[in-house]
C-alpha positions in Angstrom: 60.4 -2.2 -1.0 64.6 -1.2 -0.8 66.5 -4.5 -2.0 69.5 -2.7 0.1 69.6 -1.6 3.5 71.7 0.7 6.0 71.7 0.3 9.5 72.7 3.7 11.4 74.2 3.8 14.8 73.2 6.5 17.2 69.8 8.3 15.9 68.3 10.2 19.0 68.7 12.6 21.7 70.8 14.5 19.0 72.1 18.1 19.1 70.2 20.2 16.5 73.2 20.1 14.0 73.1 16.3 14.7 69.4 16.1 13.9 70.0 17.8 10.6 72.4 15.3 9.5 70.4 12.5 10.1 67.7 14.3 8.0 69.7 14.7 5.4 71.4 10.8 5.6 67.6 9.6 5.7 66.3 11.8 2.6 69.7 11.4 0.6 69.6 7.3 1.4 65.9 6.7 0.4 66.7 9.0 -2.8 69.0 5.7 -4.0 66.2 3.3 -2.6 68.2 2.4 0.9 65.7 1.1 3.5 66.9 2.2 6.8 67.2 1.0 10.3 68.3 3.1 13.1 69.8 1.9 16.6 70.3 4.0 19.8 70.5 3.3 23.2 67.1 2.4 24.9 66.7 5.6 27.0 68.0 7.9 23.7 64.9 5.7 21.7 62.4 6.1 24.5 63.2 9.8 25.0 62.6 10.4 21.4 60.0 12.1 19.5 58.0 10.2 16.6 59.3 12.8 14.0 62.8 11.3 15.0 61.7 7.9 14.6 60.1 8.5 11.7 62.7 8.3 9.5 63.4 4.9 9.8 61.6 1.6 8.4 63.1 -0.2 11.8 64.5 0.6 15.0 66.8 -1.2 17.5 67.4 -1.0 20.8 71.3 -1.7 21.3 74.3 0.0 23.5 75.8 1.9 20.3 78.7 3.1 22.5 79.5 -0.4 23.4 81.9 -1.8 20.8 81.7 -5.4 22.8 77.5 -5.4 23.2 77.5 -4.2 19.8 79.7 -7.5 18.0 77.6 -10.0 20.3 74.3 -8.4 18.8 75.7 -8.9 15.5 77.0 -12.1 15.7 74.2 -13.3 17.5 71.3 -11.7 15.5 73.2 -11.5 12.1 70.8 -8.3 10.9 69.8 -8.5 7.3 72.0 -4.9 6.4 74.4 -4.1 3.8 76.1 -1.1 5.1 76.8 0.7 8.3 77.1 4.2 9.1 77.2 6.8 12.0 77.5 10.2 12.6 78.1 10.2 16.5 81.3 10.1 17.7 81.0 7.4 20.3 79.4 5.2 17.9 82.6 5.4 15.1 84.2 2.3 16.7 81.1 0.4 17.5 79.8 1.0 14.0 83.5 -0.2 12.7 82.9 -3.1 14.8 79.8 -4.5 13.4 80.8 -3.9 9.9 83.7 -5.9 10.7 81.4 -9.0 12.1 78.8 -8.8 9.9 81.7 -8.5 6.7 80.8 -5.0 5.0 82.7 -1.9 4.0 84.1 -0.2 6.7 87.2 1.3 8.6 88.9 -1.2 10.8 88.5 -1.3 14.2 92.0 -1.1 14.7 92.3 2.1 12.7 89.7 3.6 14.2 90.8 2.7 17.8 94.0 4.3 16.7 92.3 7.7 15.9 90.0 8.1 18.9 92.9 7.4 21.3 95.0 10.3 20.5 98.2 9.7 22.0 98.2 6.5 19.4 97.4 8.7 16.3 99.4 11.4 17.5 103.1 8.6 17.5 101.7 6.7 14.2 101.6 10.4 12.2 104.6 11.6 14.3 106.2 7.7 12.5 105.1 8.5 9.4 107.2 11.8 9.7 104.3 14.5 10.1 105.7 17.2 12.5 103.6 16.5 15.8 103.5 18.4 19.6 105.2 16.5 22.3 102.7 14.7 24.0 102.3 11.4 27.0 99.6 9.7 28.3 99.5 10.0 31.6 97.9 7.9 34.3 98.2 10.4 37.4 99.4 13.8 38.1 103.2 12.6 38.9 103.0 11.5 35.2 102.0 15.0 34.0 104.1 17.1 36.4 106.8 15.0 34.7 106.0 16.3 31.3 105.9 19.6 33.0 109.2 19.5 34.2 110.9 17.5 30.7 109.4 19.8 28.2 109.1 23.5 29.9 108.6 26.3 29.6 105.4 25.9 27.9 102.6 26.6 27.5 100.8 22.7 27.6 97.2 21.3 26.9 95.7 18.8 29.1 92.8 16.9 27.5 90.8 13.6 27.6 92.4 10.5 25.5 89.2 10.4 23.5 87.1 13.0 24.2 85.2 15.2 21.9 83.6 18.9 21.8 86.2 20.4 23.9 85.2 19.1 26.9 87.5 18.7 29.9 90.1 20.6 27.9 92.0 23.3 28.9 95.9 25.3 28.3 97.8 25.8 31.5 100.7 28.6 31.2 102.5 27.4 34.6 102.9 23.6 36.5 100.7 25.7 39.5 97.8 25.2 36.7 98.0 21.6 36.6 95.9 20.9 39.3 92.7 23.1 38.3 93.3 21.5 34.8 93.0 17.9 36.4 89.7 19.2 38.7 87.9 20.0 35.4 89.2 16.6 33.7 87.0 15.0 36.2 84.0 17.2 35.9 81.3 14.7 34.4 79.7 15.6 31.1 76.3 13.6 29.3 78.4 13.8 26.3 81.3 12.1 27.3 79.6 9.5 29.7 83.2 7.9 30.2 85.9 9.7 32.5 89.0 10.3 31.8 90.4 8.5 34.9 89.2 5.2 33.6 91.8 5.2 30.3 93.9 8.1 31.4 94.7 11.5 30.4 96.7 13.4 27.8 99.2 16.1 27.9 100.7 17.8 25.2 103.2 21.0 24.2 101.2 24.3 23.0 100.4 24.5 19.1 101.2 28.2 18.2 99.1 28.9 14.6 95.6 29.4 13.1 93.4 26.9 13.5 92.0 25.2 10.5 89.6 22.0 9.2 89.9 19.3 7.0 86.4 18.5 5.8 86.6 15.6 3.0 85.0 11.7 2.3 86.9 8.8 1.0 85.8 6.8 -1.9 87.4 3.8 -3.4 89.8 4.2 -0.1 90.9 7.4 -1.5 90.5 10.9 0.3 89.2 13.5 -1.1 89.2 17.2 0.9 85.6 19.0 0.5 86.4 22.2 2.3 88.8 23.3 4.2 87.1 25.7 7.4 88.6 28.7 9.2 88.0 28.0 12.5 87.7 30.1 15.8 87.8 29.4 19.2 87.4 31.3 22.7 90.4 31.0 25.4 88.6 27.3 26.8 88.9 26.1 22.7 85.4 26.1 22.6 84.4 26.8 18.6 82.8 30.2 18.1 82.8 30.0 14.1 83.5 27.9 11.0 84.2 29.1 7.6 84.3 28.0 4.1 86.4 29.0 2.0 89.3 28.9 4.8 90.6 32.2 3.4 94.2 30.5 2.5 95.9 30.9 -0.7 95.7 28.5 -3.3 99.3 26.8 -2.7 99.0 26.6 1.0 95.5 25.0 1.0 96.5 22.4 -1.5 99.8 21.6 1.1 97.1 21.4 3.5 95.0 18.6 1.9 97.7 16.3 0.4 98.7 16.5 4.5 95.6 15.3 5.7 95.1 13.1 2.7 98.9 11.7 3.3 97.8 11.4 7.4 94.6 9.5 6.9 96.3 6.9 4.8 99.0 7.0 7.8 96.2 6.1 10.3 94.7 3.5 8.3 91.3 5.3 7.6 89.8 4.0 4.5 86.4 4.7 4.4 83.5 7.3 5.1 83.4 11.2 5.6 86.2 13.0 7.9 87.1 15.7 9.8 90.5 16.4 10.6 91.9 19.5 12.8 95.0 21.3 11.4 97.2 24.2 12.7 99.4 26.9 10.4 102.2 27.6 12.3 105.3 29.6 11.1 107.3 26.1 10.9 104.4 24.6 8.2 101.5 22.5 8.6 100.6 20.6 12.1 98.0 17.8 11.5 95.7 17.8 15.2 92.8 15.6 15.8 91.9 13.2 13.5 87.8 12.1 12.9 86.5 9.3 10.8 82.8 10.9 11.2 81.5 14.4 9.8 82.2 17.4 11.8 79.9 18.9 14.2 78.3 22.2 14.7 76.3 22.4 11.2 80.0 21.6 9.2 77.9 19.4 6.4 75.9 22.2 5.7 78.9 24.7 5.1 79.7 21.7 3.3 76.7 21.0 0.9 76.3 24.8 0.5 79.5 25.5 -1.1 79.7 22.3 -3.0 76.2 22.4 -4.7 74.3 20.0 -5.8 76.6 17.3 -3.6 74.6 15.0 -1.6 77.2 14.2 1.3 75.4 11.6 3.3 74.3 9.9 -0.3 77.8 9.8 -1.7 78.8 8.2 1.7 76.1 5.7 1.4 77.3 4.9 -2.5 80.3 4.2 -1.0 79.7 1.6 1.3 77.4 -0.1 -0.7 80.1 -0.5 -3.6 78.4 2.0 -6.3 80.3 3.8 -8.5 80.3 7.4 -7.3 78.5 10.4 -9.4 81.4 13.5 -10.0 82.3 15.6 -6.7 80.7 19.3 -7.6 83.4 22.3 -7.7 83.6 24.7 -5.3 81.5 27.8 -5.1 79.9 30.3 -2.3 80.6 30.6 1.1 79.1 29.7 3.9 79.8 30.1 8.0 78.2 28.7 11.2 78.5 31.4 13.8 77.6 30.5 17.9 76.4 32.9 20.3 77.2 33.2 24.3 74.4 34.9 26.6 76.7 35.8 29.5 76.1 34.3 32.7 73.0 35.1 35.0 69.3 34.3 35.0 68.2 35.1 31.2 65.2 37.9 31.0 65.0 38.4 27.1 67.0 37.3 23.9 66.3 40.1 21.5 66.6 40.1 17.8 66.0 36.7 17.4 63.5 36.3 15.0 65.2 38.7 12.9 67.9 36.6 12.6 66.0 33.5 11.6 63.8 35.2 9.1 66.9 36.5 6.5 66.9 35.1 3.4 70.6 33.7 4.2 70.1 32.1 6.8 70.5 28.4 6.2 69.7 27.0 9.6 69.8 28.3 13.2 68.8 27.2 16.8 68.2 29.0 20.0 69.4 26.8 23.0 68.1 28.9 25.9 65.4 30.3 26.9 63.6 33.5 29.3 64.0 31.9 32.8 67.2 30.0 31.9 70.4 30.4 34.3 73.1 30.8 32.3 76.8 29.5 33.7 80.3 29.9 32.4 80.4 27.7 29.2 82.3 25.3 29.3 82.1 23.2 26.3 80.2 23.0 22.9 77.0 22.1 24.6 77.0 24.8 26.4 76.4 27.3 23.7 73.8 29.8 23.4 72.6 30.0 20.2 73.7 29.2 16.7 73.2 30.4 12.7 74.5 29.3 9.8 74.4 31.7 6.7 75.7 31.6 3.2 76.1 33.7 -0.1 76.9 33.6 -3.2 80.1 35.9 -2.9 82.7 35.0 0.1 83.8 38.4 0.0 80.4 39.0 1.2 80.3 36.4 4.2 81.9 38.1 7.0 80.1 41.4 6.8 76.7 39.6 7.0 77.5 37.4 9.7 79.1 40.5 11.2 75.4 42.7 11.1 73.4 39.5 12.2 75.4 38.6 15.2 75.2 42.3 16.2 70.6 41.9 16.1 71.2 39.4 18.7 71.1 40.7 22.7 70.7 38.6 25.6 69.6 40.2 29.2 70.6 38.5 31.7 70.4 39.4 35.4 72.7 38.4 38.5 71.7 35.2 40.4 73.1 33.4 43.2 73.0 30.0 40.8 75.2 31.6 38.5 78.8 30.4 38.4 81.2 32.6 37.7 78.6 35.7 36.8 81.3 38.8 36.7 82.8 36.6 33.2 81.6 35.8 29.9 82.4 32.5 28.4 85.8 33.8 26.4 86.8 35.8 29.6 86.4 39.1 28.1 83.6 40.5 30.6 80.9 41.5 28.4 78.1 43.7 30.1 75.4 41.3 31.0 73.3 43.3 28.1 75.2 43.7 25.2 74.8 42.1 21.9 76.3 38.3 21.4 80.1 38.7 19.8 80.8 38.6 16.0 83.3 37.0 16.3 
């Protein structure tokens, strides 16, 4: 029997590259003789299959989103655990929460209150003298048309305070936009169960640069970058790939992690894995979005690949339980995750798909859709078609395979009154309804 246990908030109803990271925290945690127990809402535990389950010695039925019903069940049960962890975005402050009650390594509420509401880590960085878009919270549309009006001509983004995978986000290039931008603000999502209107909404000035990732872990309260990921996005900033290595010269990428190293400590985060969002622009290094959780869309796997013989989840769990950690691997490979759009219509046939699945590169992949599916205008990362993640031994290799296998995948689709905005593919680009999904 494990003499040390972790209790994990938010362990069901998972996206696939969710799924694979609990996987790999389970196997990695029993490796150093962790017991674990897993808590999730009672609907995500009932919905779940017995695979999903188990991976845990316990499970708990507990409102992991709900940083208040998660301190009264640890105060009031006082759980036998001596670490807590989560991968799920909703559950980072709950989980910093219960630490905090229950008197175990962790982030501090505060600090990570701070870094889901953006507005607040956006002035703490801007204090600590990091170069940051003009941005307000706003609390109706007078606020924003404001911010319009003070910091024109733009272009702006309007976005949730706290949300995640894109959703609700969009760019306006003229105040006449501001109203669609609000419309889709409000447009409910089972990701982000909470609306926008309840803690208000952010507006910020246009980030002109390349988009980049920080992808790191902090040990001893120290941060240490992993990987840095070339990221790219369709026109609604929905991810279409992620990339390691990043592709930037040696000087630059090192700027780029003592930044997000320097930012963290700014923010107060001092423990688990991160994932912060960075832009290039021609004036130097923009610090976005900061994350005290692992990135999404298969990230850890771009990470473990390219760092081999790391254990992520396991160093994470050494970490929180006090152990000394074992050497971070060098850097090696290269590795992408690559997502594919079916354009809108009824689906009739995804060819090339086992193809796909069955090369020898191929690390991990799902197909979200199926023959009989309608398929609408995506509008956010859960709303993606298909996914694969590849790596090789050579990055000078990476792109030219991820290139060819993209181009065996073709989705027919066919026009249908259910479809919402049918004549456009998710990036706006108007791809014929049977072409193969885009590179790129």
């Amino acid at each position: 029997m494990a003499d040390v246990t972790l209790l994990v908030l938010g362990v069901a109803g998972m996206p696939p590259w969710g799924q694979d990271q609990i996987r790999r925290l389970a196997a990695q945690a029993r490796r150093r003789g962790v017991a674990l127990v897993g808590a999730d809402t009672p609907d995500l535990l009932h919905a779940a299959c017995a695979t999903e389950l188990a991976l845990f010695d316990d499970v708990v039925h507990l409102d992991v989103h709900n940083p208040q019903a998660c301190r009264s069940w640890a105060a009031a049960t006082r759980p036998e655990v001596d670490a807590v962890a989560t991968i799920r975005e909703l559950s980072v402050l709950p989980a910093a929460v219960v630490a905090e009650e229950l008197g175990l390594r962790g982030n501090s509420p505060e600090a990570v209150s701070r870094v889901r509401n953006k507005d607040l880590c956006r002035r703490r960085l801007r204090e600590a003298g990091f170069p940051q878009p003009l941005s307000v919270l706003c609390r109706d549309a007078e606020d924003a048309r404001r911010f319009l009006r003070d910091t024109g001509p733009g272009p702006w983004i309007v976005k949730p305070r706290d949300g995640l995978a894109s959703i609700g986000v969009s760019r306006i290039d003229h105040p006449d936009q501001l109203p669609g931008a609000l419309a889709r603000l409000a447009v409910p999502s089972g990701a982000m169960p909470s609306s926008a209107a309840a803690t208000g909404f952010l507006m910020e000035t246009f980030v002109t640069g390349d988009e980049y990732s920080a992808e790191g872990i902090l040990l001893r309260g120290v941060p240490h970058v992993l990987a840095l990921t070339r990221k790219t996005v369709t026109e609604g900033f929905i991810s279409t790939s992620q990339q390691v290595p990043s592709g930037l010269d040696e000087a630059t990428a090192r700027a780029a992690g003592d930044a997000v190293a320097r930012g963290l400590t700014a923010v107060g985060i001092t423990h688990g894995i991160f994932h912060v969002e960075l832009w290039m622009t021609s004036s130097g290094i923009v610090l976005g979005e900061f994350h005290c959780r692992g990135g999404g869309d298969y990230i850890h796997a771009l990470i473990e690949h390219t760092r081999p013989g790391l254990e992520l989840y396991g160093t994470l769990v050494d970490d929180l339980l006090g152990r000394a950690p074992e050497p971070l691997p060098a850097s090696s490979g290269a590795a992408r995750v690559q997502f594919l759009f079916a354009p809108p219509g009824r689906l009739r046939a995804v060819r090339g798909w086992e193809e796909v699945i069955r090369h020898p590169s191929v690390l991990a992949a799902h197909l979200h859709v199926s023959p009989g599916d309608v398929i609408a205008r995506h509008k956010d990362s859960f709303t993606r078609s298909a996914v694969f993640v590849t790596g090789t031994e050579r990055p000078e290799d990476i792109d030219d395979l991820v290139t060819s296998l993209a181009a065996r995948v073709g989705f027919e689709t066919e026009d249908t009154e259910d479809t919402e905005d049918s004549t456009e593919d998710s990036d706006g680009t108007g791809e014929d309804e049977s072409a193969p999904a885009p590179a790129v």
